[in-house]
C-alpha positions as CSV (number, residue, x, y, z in Angstrom):
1,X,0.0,0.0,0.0
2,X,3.1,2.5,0.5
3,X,5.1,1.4,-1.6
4,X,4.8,4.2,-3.9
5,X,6.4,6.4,-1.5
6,X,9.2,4.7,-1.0
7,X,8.8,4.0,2.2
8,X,8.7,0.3,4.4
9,X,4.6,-0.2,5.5
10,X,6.2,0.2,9.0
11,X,7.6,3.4,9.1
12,X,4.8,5.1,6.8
13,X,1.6,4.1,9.4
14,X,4.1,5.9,12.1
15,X,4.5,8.6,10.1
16,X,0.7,9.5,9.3
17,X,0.1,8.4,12.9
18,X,2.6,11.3,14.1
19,X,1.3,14.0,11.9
20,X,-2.4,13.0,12.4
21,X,-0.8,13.8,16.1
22,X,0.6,16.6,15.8
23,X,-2.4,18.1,13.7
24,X,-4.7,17.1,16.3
25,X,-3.0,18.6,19.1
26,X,-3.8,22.5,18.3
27,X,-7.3,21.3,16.7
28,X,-8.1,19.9,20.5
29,X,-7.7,23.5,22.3
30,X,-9.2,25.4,19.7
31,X,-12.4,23.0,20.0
32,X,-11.8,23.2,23.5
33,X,-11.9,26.9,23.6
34,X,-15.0,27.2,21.7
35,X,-16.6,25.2,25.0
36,X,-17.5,22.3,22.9
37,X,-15.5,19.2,24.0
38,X,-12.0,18.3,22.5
39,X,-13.8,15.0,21.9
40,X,-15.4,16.6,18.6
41,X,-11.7,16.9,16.9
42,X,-12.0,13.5,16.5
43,X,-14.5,13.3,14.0
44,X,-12.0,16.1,11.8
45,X,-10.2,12.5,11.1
46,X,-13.2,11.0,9.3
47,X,-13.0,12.6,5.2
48,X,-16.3,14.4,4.6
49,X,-17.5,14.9,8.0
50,X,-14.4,16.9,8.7
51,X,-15.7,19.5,6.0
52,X,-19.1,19.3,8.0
53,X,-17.5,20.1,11.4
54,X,-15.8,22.9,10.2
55,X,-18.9,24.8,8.7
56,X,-20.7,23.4,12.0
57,X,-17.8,25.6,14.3
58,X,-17.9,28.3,12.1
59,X,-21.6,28.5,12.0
60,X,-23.1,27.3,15.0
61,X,-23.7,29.7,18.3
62,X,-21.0,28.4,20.7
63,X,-21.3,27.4,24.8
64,X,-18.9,29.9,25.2
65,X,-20.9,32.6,23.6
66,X,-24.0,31.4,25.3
67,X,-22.8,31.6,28.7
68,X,-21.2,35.1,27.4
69,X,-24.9,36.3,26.5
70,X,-26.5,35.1,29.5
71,X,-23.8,37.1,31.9
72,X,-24.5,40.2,29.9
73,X,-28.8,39.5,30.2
74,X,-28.0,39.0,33.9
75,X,-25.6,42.6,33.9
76,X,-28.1,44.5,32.2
């Protein structure tokens, strides 16, 4: 299967698995911050639903912003 770059089966899986890492890492706290649950970077790993999470972060109204809204009702 990875033979076309070159590389022994072996040390190709360790590879993707350490940049799938490495990506995952920063995508974790940025979910995070956003006060939905890391958890939800895992589906960026899945091909297609990846595209759908992204439009559902950019889109959707955000715990954070929630919380943020109800502190300011409560203030005013």
């Amino acid at each position: 299967m990875f033979e076309s770059l070159g590389l022994p089966e072996s040390i190709a899986v360790v590879a993707i698995v350490l940049i799938s890492l490495i990506w995952i890492w920063p995508v974790w706290r940025i979910v995070a911050k956003t006060g939905h649950p890391g958890a939800l970077t895992l589906l960026f790993l899945i091909p297609a639903i990846n595209l759908g999470m992204l439009f559902y972060l950019a889109f959707a109204e955000w715990p954070i912003e929630r919380e943020l809204k109800t502190l300011r009702q409560r203030g005013a």
